[in-house]
C-alpha positions in Angstrom: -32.1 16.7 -34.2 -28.9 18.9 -33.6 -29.0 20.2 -37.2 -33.1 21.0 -36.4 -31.9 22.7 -33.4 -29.1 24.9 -34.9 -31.4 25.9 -38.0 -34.1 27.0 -35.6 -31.8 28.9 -33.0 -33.0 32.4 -34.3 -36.4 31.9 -34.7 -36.9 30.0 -31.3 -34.9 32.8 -29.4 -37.5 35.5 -30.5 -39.9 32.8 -28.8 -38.8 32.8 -25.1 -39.5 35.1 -22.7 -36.5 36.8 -20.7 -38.7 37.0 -17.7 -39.9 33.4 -17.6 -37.0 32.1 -19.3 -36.4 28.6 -17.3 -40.2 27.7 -18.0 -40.6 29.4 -21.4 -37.8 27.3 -22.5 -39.2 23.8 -21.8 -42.6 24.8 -23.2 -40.9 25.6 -26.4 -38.8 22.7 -26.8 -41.1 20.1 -25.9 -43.6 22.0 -28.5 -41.0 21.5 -31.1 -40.2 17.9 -30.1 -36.7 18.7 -28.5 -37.9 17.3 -24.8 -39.6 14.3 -24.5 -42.6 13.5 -22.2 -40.2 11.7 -20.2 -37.3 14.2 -20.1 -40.1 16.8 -19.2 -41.4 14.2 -15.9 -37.7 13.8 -14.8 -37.3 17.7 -15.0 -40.6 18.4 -13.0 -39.4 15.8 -10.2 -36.1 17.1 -9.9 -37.9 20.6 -9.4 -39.9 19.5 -6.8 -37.1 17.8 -5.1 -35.8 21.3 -4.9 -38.7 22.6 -3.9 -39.0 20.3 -1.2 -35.5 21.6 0.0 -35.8 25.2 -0.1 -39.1 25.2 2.0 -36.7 23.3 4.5 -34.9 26.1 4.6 -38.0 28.7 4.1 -39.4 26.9 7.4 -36.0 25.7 9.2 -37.1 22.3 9.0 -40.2 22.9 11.3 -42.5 22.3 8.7 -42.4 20.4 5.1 -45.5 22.5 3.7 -45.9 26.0 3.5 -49.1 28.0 2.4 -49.8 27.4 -1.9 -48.7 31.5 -2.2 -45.8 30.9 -0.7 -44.8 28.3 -2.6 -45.9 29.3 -5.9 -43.9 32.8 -5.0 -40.9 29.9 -4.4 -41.2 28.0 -7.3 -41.2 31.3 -10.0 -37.6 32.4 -7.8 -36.1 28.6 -7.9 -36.9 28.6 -11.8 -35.6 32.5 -12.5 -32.1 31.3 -10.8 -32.1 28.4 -12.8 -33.0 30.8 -15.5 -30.3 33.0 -14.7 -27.7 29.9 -14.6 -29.0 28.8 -18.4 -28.7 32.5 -19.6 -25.2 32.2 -19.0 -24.7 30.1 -22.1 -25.5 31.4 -25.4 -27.2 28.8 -27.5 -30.9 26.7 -26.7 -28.7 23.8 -27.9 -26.5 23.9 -25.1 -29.0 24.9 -22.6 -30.9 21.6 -23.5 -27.9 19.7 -23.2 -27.1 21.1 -19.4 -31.0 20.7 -18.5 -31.0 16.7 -20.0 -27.2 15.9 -18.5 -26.9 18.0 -15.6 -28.6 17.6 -12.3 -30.8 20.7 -11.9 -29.7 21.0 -8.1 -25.7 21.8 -9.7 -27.9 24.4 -12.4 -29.8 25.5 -8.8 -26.4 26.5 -7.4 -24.8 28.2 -10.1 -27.8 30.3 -10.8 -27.7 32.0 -7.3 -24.0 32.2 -8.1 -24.3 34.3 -10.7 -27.5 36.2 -9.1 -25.2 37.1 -6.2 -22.2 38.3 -8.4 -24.7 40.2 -10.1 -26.1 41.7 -7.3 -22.1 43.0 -6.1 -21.7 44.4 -9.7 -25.2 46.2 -9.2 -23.9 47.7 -6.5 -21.0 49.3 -8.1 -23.2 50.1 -10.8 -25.1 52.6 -8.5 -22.1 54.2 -7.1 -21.4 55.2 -10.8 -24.9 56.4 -11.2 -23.7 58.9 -8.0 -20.6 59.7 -9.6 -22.3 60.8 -13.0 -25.7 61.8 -10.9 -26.6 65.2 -12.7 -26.8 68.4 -10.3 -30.2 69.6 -12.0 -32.9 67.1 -10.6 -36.5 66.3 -10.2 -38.4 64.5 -7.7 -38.6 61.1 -9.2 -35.1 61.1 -10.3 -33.7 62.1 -7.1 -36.0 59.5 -4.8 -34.9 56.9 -7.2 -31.6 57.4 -7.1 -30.9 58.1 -3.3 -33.9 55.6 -1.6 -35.9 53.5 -4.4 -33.2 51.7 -5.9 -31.1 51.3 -2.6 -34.1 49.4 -1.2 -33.3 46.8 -3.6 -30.4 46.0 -2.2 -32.1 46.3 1.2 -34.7 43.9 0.6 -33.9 41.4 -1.7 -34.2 38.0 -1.5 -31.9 35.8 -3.9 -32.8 32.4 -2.2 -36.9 33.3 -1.7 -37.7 35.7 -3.6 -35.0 36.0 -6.6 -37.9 36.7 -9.3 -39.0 40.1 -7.8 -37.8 43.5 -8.0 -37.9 45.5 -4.6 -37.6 49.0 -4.0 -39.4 52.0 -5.8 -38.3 53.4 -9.6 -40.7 56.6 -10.8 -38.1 58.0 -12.6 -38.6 57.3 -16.6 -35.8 56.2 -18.6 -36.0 57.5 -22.4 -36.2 53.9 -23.4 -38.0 51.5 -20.9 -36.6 48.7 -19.1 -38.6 46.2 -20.8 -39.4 42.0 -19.9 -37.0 41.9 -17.3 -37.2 41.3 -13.3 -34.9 41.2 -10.4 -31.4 41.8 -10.2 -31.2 41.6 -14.1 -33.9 44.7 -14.2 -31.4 46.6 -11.9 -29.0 46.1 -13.7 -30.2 47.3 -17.2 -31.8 50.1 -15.2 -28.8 51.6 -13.7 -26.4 50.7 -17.4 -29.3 52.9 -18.9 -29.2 55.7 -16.3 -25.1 55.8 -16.3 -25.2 56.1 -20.2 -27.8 59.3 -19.6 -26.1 60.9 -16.9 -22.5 60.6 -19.2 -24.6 62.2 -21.9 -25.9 65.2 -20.0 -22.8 65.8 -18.1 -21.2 66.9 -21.3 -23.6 69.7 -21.0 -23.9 73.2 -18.5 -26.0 72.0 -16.1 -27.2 76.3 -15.6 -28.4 75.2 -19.5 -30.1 72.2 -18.9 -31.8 73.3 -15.8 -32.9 76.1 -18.3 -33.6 74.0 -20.8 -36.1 72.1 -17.7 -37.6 76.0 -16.7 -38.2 76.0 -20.8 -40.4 72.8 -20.3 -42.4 73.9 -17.6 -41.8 76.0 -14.5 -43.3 73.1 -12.4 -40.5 70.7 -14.0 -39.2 69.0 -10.8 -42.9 67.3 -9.9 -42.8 65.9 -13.3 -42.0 62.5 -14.1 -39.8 63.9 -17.4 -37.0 62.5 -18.7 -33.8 64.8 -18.8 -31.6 62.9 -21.1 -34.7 62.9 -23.5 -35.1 67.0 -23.7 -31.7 67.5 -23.9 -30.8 65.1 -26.7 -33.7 66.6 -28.3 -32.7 70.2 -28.4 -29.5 69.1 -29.4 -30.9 67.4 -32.1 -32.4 70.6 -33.4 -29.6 72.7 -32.8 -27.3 70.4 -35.2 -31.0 70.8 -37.7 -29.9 74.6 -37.2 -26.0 74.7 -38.1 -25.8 74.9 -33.8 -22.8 72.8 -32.8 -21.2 72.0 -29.7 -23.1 71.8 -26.5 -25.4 74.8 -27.3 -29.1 74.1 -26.7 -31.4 77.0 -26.6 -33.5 77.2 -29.8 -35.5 80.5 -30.5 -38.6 80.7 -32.4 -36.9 81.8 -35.1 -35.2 78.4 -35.2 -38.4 76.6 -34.9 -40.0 78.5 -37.5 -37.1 77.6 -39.7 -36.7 73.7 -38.8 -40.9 74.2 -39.7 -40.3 75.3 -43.0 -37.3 72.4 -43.6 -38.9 69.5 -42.6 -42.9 69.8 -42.4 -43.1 68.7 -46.4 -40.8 65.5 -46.2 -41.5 62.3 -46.7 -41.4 60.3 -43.7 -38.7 58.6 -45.2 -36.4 61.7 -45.7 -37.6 62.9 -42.4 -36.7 59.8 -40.3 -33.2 60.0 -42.4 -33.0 63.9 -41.8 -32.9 63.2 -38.0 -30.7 60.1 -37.5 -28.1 62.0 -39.9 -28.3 64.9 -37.3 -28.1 62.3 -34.4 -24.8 60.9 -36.2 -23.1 64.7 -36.5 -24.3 65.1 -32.9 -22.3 62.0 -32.0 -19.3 63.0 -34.2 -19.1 66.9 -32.6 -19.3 65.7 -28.9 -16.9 63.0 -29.8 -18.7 60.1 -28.2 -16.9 57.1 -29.3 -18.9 54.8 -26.9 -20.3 52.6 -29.1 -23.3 51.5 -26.2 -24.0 55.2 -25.9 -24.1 56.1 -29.4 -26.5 52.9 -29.9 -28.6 54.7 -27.2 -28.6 57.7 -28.8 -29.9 56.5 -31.5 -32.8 54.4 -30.4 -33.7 57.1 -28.2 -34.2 59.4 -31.6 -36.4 56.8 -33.1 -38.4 57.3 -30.0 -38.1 61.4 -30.3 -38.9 61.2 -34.5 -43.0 60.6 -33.6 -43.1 63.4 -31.4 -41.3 66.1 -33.3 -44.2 64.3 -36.4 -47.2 65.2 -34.5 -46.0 68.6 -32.7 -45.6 69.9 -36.7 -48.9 68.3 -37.6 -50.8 70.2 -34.6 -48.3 73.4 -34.8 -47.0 72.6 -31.5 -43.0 72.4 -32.1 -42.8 74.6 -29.1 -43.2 71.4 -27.2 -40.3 69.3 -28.0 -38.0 72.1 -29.5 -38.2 74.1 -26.6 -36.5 77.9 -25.8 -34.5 77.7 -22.6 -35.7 79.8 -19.9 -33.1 81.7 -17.4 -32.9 82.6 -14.5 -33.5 86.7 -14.3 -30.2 86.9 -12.5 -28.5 85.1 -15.1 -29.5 87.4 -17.9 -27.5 90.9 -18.9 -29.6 93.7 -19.0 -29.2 95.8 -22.1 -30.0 99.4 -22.6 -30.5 100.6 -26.1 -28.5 103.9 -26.9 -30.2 106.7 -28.3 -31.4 106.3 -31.6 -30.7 108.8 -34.8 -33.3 111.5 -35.7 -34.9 110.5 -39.1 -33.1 112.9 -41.5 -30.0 112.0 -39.6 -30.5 108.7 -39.9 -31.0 109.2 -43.9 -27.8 111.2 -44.2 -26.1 108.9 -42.8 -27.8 106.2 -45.0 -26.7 108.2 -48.2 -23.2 108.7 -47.3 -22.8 104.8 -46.6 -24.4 104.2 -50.0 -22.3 106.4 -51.6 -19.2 104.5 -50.4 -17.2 102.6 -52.7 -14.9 101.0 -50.3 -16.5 98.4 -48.1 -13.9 100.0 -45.8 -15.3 103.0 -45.8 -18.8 102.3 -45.0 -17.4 100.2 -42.1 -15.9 103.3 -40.5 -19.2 105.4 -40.9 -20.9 102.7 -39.2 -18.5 102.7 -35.9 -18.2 106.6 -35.7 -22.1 107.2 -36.2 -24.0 104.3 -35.2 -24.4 104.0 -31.7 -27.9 101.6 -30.9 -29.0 98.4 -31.8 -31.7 99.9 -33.4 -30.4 102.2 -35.7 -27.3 99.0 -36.4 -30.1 97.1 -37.6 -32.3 99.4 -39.7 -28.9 100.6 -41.0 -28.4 97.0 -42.3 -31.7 96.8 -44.1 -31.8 100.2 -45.7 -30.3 99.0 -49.2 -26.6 100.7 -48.5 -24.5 97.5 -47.7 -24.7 94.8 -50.4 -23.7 91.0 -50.6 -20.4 90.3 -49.1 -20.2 94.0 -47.4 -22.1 92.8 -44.6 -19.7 89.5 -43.8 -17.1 92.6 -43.7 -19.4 94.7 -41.6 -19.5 91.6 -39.4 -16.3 90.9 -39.0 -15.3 94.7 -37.9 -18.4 94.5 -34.8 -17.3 93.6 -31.2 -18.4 90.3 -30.3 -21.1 92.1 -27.6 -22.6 93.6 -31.4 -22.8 90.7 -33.1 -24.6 88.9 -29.8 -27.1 92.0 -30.0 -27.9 91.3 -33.6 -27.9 87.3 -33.2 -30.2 88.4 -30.0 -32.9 91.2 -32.8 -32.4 88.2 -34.7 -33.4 85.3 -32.9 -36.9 87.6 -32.1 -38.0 88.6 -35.3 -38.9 85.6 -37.2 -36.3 85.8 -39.6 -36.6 82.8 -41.2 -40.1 83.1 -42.0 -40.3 84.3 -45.4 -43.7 86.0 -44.5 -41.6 88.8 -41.7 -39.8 91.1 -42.8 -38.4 93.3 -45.6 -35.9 92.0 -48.5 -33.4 93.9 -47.7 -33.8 92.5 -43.7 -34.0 89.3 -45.0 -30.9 90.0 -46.9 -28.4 91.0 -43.8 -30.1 88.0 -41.4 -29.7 85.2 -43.9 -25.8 87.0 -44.2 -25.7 86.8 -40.6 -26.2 83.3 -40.3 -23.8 83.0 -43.0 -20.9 84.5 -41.2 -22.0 82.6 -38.4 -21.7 79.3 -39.7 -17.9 80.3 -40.9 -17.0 80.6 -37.7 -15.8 77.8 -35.8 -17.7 75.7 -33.7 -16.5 76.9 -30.3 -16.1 80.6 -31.4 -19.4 80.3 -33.0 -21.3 79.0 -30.1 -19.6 81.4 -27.3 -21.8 84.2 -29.4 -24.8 82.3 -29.2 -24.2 81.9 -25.4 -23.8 85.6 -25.3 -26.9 85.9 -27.2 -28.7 84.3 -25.2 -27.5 85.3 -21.7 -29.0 89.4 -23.4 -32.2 90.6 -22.3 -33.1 93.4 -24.7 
C-alpha cells in the first residue's frame, strides 16, 4: 500500500483541491482504497466532536445547537485549518498517516497555529507592499491597497470563519490568484503585488504614468494592471534594440515589430518573445529567481494579445506610445530653412567632397534646421559609413531631433519614403545601437521629451 501510495503521489496531487484540501483529501483516498469505511466513520466522529466544541464556544455554552448555516459556515472553517495543518507536510503519505494516528483535535490546534502565524507574516507582507507601493496609481489599486486588504485583517475570523476571505480586492493582478481562500489568498495576493511593485519601481514613475496617459486618458477608473503595460512595452522595446528602462515605442517601432513578427510561426513567435523577456531580465539585472518566474508567466499571458492586436491591426493597443504631460515636453522651433538653389549648392559642394571630414564641416557651418539636416541626409551626397561619421560630429540635442523626424515618419516601413531616406534612417539606428545602453537610451529620453 505505501509503494501504491508513493507511485501515485504526482498524479493524486493534481487531484485535490487547494481550497477544499481537508475534504478533497479523504474523498480521494478512500476512492483509491487508502481509507477504509471505518477509518472514514472514526474521522467523521472525531469531526463532529469538534464540532460540538467550537459551537460551545460560537454560543458560550448557552446553547449546544446553532442554526444549519451557521454550522455548515463552521464546519468548511474547522476542515480549512485542519487543511492548513496537513499542508504543512509535503507528501499525501504522510498526511494519511497524521489523519489515521493522530487525534484530529492535536491537527485542529496546529492548523490555527499556523493560520495565526500566517496571518502575522500577512501583515508584514503589506507593510512591504507600502514600502514598494508605486507613486502612479489608479482607483482600484489604491482602495485595495490602503482599505480592502486592511479589512482582512479587521475582520477575520481564524476560529469561525477561517475559510473566508474578508475585505475588498478590485485591483487585477497580471496573473490571478487562483483556488485559494483566506489567509492563504492574502498571502499569495500581496507576494504577487510586492514582486510587481519591485518590477515597476525600477522604472520613472513620470514614464509609467505616461505610459498609463498612452493607454487611455481615463486610466485611473480602470481596473488595468500596471505591471502588465509596463512589462509589455519593455518587452517591445528589447524587440526594438531599446534597452534599459526606456519604454515609449513610436509608430515607427510598431510598424517595424509588424513587419518582424506578423509572418512567424506561432512557435518562433512564442520563442521570439520569451527570448526578449530573458534579455529584459538580464539588462535590469533581476536575479530574483520568483520575479523572473513571474515575468515570464506573465509574458505567456501578454503573447495572445500582442497575436490578435497584429491579426486585427490593432498593435497600438498593447505596444502603446507614451503620452506626456504638455509641461514635460521641450518645445522646438525649426530654424530657417535654405532657399532651393541654396540648398542645391550646398548639396553639390558636399558631394563633391572627398573627405568625410570635409563634408562634416559644410554641414555644421551651413546647415542650420532640422529640415534642411534631414533632406541634406537623403539627397545622395553622404554615402555608407559617412553618415555614422556625420553622426558622431552632431550635438546630442541633433541627434534627439533626428531620432524625434525619425520616430514620425514611418521609417521602417518599406512603403514611406525615398532610398536614399531609407538609407541615413536605417544608418541612424545603426549608430544607435553602437552606442551603449545608458548613452543610447538618454537620446531616446531626449527624443522623446521634443515636441516638434
Amino acid at each position: 500500500m505505501d509503494n501504491f501510495i508513493i507511485n501515485q503521489e504526482e498524479s493524486l496531487k493534481g487531484l485535490i483541491s487547494k481550497e477544499h484540501y481537508f475534504q478533497s483529501l479523504l474523498q480521494i483516498a478512500h476512492s483509491n482504497n487508502l481509507l477504509s469505511i471505518r477509518e472514514l466513520e472514526i474521522i467523521q466522529l472525531q469531526i463532529f466532536e469538534l464540532l460540538t466544541e467550537i459551537i460551545g464556544y460560537y454560543t458560550r455554552d448557552e446553547s449546544s445547537s446553532v442554526r444549519e448555516e451557521v454550522a455548515e459556515q463552521i464546519i468548511l472553517s474547522l476542515c480549512y485549518t485542519l487543511g492548513m495543518c496537513l499542508k504543512e507536510h509535503k507528501t499525501i503519505k504522510g498526511n494519511l498517516e497524521l489523519i489515521k494516528n493522530t487525534k484530529l483535535k492535536q491537527l485542529f490546534t496546529e492548523g490555527e497555529k499556523v493560520l495565526k502565524t500566517k496571518f502575522e507574516l500577512c501583515k508584514s507582507l503589506l507593510n512591504t507592499v507600502y514600502e514598494t507601493r508605486l507613486n502612479v496609481e489608479t482607483f482600484a489599486y489604491t482602495d485595495t491597497i490602503e482599505y480592502g486588504i486592511p479589512l482582512f485583517f479587521k475582520d477575520y475570523d481564524i476560529r469561525f470563519a477561517s475559510h473566508e476571505t474578508p475585505g475588498s480586492i478590485d485591483y487585477q493582478l497580471s496573473i490571478d490568484v487562483c483556488n485559494l481562500v483566506g489567509v492563504e489568498y492574502i498571502e499569495e495576493y500581496l507576494n504577487k503585488i510586492i514582486l510587481e511593485n519591485k518590477f515597476c519601481s525600477l522604472f520613472d514613475a513620470e514614464e509609467i504614468e505616461a505610459l498609463l496617459k498612452g493607454f487611455n486618458n481615463e486610466y485611473a477608473h480602470m481596473l488595468v494592471n500596471i505591471f502588465q503595460l509596463v512589462l509589455t512595452n519593455c518587452i517591445g522595446c528589447i524587440l526594438m534594440g531599446k534597452g534599459g528602462t526606456y519604454l515609449d515605442i513610436t509608430e515607427g517601432d510598431r510598424v517595424y515589430i509588424n513587419s518582424m513578427i506578423k509572418d512567424l510561426p506561432e512557435e518562433m513567435f512564442e520563442k521570439l518573445i520569451l527570448m526578449a523577456a530573458e534579455k529584459l531580465c538580464n539588462n535590469l539585472c533581476i536575479g530574483d529567481e520568483v520575479l523572473i518566474d513571474y515575468i515570464n508567466k506573465s509574458v505567456l499571458e501578454i503573447i495572445p494579445q500582442i497575436e490578435n492586436a497584429i491579426k486585427i491591426d490593432k498593435l497600438e493597443s498593447v505596444f502603446i506610445t507614451l503620452k506626456k504631460s504638455e509641461e514635460n515636453l521641450l518645445k522646438y522651433e525649426d530654424g530657417e530653412s535654405l532657399s532651393n538653389s541654396s540648398f542645391r549648392q550646398i548639396t553639390e559642394e558636399i558631394r563633391a567632397c572627398h573627405k568625410v571630414e570635409e563634408k562634416i564641416a559644410i554641414i555644421i557651418d551651413e546647415i542650420h534646421s532640422l529640415k534642411d539636416l534631414v533632406d541634406v541626409l537623403g539627397a545622395d551626397c553622404i554615402f555608407e559609413e559617412e553618415f555614422i561619421e556625420v553622426f558622431k560630429a552632431l550635438e546630442d540635442f541633433e541627434i534627439a531631433l533626428l531620432i524625434k523626424a525619425t520616430a514620425t515618419s514611418k521609417a521602417f516601413d518599406n512603403e514611406y519614403g525615398t532610398e536614399s531616406e531609407k538609407e541615413w534612417q536605417r544608418k541612424l539606428k545603426e549608430y544607435l545601437d553602437s552606442l551603449n545602453a545608458l548613452r543610447k537610451e538618454e537620446l531616446l529620453r531626449m527624443a522623446e521629451g521634443i515636441e516638434v
